[in-house]
N, C-alpha and C positions, 0 to 999 in steps of 0.2 A: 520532447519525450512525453509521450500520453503519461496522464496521470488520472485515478481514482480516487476518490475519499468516501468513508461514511458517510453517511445522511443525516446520523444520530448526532456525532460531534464533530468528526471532521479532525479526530486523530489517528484512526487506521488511514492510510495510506497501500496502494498500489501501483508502480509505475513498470512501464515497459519499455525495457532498451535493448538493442541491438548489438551483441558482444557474440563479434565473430563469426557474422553469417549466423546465428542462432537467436530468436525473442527468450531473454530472461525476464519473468517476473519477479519483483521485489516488494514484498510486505515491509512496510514501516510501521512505526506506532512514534508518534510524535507526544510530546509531553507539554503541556501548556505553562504561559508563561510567565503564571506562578511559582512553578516547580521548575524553574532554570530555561524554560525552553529546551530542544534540541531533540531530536530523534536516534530511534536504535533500530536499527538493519534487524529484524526477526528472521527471516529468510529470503533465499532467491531459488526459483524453481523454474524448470522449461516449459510446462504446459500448465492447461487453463485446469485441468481436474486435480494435478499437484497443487497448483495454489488453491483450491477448495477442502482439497486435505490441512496444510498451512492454516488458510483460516480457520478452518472448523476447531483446530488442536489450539490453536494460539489468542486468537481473536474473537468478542466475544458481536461479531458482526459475521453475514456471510455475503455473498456473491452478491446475492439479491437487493445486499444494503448498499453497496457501491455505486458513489456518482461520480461523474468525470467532475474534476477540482475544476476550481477558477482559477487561471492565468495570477499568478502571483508574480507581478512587478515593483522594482523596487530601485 
């Protein structure tokens, strides 16, 4: 599943999955892991301009700050 992160820190989060013949996107906001780790689902929306909305209301990152994550293995 493609994934996105900030640039800044690399706790917003964006990924895109395929549910049902349809791209959901899903904003995360993950918490570092001082403060327990673990993330919280902000939202999931069907297009690129809804998730620009999502960010802009929620996140204090936008479109332009997102990089594709590195391959996290473990």
């Amino acid at each position: 599943m493609p994934e996105w992160s900030c640039g800044c820190c690399g706790r917003w989060r964006v990924s895109v999955e395929l549910i049902r013949g349809r791209y959901r996107y899903r904003l995360v906001h993950r918490y570092p892991a001082e403060h327990g780790g673990g993330a919280n689902v902000v939202g999931e929306v069907a297009s690129v301009a809804e998730l620009e909305l999502l960010l802009r209301r929620y996140a204090p990152v936008g479109l332009a700050d997102l990089r594709e994550a590195a391959c996290e293995r473990g």
